[in-house]
N, C-alpha and C positions, 0 to 999 in steps of 0.2 A: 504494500500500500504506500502510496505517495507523499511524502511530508514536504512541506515547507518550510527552510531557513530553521531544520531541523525540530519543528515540531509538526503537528497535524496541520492542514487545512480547515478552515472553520466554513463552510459553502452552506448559505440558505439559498434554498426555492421556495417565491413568493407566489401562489397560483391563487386569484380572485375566484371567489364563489359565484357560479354563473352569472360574467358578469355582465354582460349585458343587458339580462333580463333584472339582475339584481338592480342595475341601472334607472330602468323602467320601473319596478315596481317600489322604488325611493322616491325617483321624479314622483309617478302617478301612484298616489296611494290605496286609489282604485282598484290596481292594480297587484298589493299585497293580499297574498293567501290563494290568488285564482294560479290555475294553471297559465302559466303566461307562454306564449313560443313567439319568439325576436325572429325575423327572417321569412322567407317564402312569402305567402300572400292568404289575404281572409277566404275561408273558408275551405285552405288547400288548392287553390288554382294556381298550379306550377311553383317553382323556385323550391327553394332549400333551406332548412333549418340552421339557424346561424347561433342560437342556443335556446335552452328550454331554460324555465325556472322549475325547482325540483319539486314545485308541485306537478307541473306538468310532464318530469322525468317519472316519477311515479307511474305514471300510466305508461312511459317506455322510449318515449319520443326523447331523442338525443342528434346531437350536430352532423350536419351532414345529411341526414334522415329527407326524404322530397317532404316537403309541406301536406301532401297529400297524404304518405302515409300515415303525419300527424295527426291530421284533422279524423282520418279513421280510427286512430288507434282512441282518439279523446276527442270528439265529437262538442265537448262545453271548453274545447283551447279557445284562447284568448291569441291573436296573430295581429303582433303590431310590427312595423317596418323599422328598420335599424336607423338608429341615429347616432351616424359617426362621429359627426363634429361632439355633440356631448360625449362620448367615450373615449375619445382623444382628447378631452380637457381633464377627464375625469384621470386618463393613464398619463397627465402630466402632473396632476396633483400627488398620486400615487410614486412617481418617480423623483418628487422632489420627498419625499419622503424618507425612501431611501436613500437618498443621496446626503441625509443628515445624522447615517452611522458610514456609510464608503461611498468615493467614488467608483470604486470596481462594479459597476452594475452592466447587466449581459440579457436585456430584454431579449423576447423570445416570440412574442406578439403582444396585444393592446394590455391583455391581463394577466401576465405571467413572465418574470426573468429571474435570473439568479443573482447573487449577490456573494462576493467575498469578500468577510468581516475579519481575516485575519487578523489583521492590524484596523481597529475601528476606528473613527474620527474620534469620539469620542470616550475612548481609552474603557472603554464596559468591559472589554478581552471577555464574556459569555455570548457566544452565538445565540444560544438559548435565552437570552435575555435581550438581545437584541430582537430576536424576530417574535417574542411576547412585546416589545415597546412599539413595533413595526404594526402587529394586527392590533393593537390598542390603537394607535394614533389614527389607522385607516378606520374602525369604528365606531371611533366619537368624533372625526375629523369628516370623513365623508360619509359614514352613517352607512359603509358596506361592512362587508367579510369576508376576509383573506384565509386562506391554509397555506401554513409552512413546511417544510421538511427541511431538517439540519442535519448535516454530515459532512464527513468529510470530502468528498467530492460530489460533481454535478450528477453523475448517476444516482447515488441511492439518494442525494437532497431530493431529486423528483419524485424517484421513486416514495420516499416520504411523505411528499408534504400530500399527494392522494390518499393519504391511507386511512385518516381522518375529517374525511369532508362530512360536509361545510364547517368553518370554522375548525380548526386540525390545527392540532402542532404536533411534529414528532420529531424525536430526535434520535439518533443512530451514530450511537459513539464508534469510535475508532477500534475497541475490543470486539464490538459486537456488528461489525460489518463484517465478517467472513460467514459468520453464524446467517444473520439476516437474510445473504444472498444464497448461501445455501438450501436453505428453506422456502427463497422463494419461486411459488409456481414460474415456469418459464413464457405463460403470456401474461408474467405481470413485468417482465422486464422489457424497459422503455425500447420500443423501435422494432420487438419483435411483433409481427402480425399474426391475422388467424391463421397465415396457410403455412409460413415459416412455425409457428408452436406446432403446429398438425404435422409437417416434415421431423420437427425435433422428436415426438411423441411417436410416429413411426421408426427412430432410431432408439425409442426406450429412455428417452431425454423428459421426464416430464419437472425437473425442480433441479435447481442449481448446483445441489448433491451430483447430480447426474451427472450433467456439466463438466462438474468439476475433475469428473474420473477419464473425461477422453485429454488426450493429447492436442496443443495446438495444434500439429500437423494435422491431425483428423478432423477438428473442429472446422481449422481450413478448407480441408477438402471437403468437407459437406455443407462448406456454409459461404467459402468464397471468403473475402475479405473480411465480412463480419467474426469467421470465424474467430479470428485474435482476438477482435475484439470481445467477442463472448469466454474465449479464455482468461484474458485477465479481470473482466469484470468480476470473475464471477471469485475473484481475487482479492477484490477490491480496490484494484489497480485502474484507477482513471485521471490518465495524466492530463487532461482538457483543461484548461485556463478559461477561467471569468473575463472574456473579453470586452471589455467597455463599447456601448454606440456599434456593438454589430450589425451589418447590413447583412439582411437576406436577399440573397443575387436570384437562387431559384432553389424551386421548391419542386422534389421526386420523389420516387418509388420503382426501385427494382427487383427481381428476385432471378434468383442463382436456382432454376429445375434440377432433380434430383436424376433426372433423362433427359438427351437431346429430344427437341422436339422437331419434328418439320413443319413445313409454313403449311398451315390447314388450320381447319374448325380449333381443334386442340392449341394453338397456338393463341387463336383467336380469342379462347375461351379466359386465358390466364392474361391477352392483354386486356382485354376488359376488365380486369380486379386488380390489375396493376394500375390500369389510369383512375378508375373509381379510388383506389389507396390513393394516388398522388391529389386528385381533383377534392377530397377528404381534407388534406394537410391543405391546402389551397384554400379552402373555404375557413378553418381551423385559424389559419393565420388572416383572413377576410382578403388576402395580397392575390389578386387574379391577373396573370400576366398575358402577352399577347403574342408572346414564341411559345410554340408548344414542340418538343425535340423527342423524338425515339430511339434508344439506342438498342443496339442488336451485338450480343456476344455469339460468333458460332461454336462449333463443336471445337474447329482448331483455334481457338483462340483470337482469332482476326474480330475485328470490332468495327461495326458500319455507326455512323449517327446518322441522322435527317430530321430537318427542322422544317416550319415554316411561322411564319412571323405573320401577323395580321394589324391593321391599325385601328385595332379595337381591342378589347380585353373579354377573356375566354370565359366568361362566368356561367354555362351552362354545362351542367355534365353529359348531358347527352350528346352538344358541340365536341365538348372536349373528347371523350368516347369515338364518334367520328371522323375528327380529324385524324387522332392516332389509329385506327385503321386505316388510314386514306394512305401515312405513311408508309405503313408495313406493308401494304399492298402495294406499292409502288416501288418498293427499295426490290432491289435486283438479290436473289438471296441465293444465286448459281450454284442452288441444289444443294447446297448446305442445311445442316439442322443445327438446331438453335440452344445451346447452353444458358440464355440470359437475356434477358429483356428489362428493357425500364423507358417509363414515363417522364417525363419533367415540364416545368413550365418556366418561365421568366419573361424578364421585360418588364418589370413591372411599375414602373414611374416613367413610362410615355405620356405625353400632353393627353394625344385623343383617346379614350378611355369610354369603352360604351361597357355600362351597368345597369344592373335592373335595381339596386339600392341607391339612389341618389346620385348618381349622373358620375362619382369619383369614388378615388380607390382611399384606404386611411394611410395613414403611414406609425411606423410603431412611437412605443413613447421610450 
């Protein structure tokens, strides 16, 4: 595990409790206690859930989800349209916040970054006492609710600060990260998806334990790049830096098949849940770009990309689904089968910017 300037790392994740709709139902008090869904359109006609409040998650409805499934699954939802400009005041009030225990802050989107309190501005040296003065100030200050997760790096603080929503603290010392990650089931570690847990789980991988008995070599070869990475996480080992004012350039989703695949239905099938993953994180971060790029691993290791760039911004999933077919149908694939595929988007702070929320995209806080 990783120390700093020979002692631990102190690393909080600050993630807002659904906060958009948390947003909404402060503004509109109306609007407290009802199942609230921010995004898509009333009554479920088209668009996409941008968040629920967890009255409304109760009934099932979550980010991402088409507005329509919404309105079926909860029929008395409440569907107001997002409003950015208030949640971009709201994640700068939030950011000045933080920024009065470190400068080290590493935003992530409008509601959620990290922060390293190593050395704090104001000499507290407790993590855990920093991100209790952190959710006190955000709720008597702006009247939400934050969860945190503290550890020693960005992995398990995330992993963390979900473990006790809404409103959560938890902390994960430095003795008790091996144990932790150990223990934890393998779709609750950040980044891994349904189909990658479901690939781990047919190799008898189902908890960290597991994990932790293969070999980086092996982890590599079944898992591609991530492999290392899941060897040493599961280590404790996360050498990542809290990097101040990060820009996200672009936002994907790939997967490394456990078999070549040839270009057909089957191929078709996985790039459709690879752009629906990427168009997810896209909605997730609200950042809708207007390059959408395919990349193609073959069997022998040769790698194609193919882009196309449009002067409008990609906010439909069933566009974006489309397009990236339109790619792979077109990319010359000389009979080759397919080890890898992935989605991506970017471009995302061009002037002309067509949206179905308010005509502009937000930018993070």
């Amino acid at each position: 595990m990783e120390k700093a300037v020979g002692k631990w790392r102190k690393i909080i994740h600050v993630d807002m409790d659904a906060f958009y709709a948390s947003v909404e139902q402060r503004d509109f008090p109306e609007l407290k206690g009802k199942p609230l869904v921010v995004g898509g359109s009333p009554e479920g006609r088209g668009g996409v859930v941008a968040t629920a409040s967890y009255e409304a998650r109760a009934y099932g409805i979550r980010s991402a989800m088409s507005s329509k499934k919404a309105q079926q699954l909860c029929p008395y939802a409440i569907f107001v349209y997002p409003r950015f400009s208030a949640y971009k005041e709201v994640s700068r009030q939030i950011r000045a916040i933080f920024s009065r225990y470190t400068d080290l802050i590493e935003p992530l989107s409008l509601d959620e970054a990290y922060l390293d309190v190593t050395e704090d501005k104001l000499n507290i040296g407790s993590a855990i006492t920093i991100a209790e003065e952190i959710k006190k100030a955000i709720k008597e200050e702006l009247h939400l609710t934050a969860s945190a997760g503290v550890s020693i790096n960005k992995f398990v603080a995330k992993i963390a600060s979900d473990m006790n929503k809404p409103d959560g603290l938890t902390f994960i010392g430095p003795s008790k990260v091996e144990q932790f990650m150990e223990k934890l089931p393998v779709e609750k570690f950040h980044g891994v998806g349904k189909v990658t847990a479901q690939r781990m789980k047919m190799q008898g991988i189902r908890k960290g334990s597991d994990l932790k008995k293969l070999s980086e070599e092996r982890l590599t070869l079944l898992f591609g790049k991530s492999g290392k990475f899941f060897y040493n996480i599961v280590r404790g080992i996360d050498h990542r830096a809290v990097k101040p004012d990060r820009e996200i350039k672009s936002i994907s989703s790939e997967d490394t098949f456990s078999y070549d695949l040839d270009k057909g239905s089957e191929l078709y099938d996985h790039l459709l849940r690879i752009t629906q993953n990427a168009f997810k994180r896209v909605n997730q971060y609200q950042m809708f770009g207007r390059t959408i790029t395919v990349k193609v691993k073959f069997a022998d290791f040769k790698q194609i990309t193919r882009s196309a760039s449009y002067d409008y911004a990609i906010t439909d999933e069933n566009e974006a689904i489309l397009l990236a077919r339109t790619l792979v149908e077109n990319a010359d694939f000389e009979g080759k089968s397919v080890r890898l595929l992935g989605v991506g988007f970017s471009n995302f702070h061009e002037p002309k910017m067509r949206s179905r929320i308010e005509g502009r995209q937000p930018t993070l806080f």
